[in-house]
N, C-alpha and C positions, 0 to 999 in steps of 0.2 A: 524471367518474367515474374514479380511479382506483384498479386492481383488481390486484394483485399473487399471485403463485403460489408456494408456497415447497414444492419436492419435497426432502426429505431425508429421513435414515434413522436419523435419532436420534428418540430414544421418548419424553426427559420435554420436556417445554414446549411450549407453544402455540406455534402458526403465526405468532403476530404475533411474539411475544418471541425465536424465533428470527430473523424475518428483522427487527426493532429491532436484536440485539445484536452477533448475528453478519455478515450478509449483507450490512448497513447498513456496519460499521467493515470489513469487506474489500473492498467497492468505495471505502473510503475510501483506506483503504491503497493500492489498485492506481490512484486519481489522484494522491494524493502522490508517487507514484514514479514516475508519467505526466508530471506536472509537474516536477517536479527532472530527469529524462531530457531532456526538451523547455528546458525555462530553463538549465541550468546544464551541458548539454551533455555529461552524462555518463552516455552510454550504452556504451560499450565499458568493462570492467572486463578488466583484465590477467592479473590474479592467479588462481592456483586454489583461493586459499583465500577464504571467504566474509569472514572476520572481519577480511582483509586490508584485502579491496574496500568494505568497508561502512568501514572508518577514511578510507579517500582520498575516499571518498565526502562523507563527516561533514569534513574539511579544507577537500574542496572545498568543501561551503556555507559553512563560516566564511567564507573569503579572500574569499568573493561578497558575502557578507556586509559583508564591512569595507570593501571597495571601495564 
């Protein structure tokens, strides 16, 4: 039996279809980024700008990539 809980504070949609659409693709998001941290060793980011860090980030997987 698995039974799942979904507490939030938004008013339209079911319980299922929020935690399908939502809850479902941000714990997706937060292992993508768990795994590329973890495999490609890029946890320290430099920069103070976000759209910097996410380019070196996006570099990095190519060159991992083509290796």
């Amino acid at each position: 039996m698995d039974i799942r809980y979904v507490v939030t504070s938004l008013t339209q949609g079911s319980a299922e279809r929020i935690y399908d659409t939502l809850d479902c693709a941000r714990s997706q998001a937060e292992n993508l980024i768990k795994r590329h941290k973890s495999q490609l060793a890029s946890d320290h980011a430099s920069c103070c700008s976000a759209n910097v860090n996410q380019m070196r980030f996006i570099l990095h997987t190519a060159a991992y990539w083509l290796m």
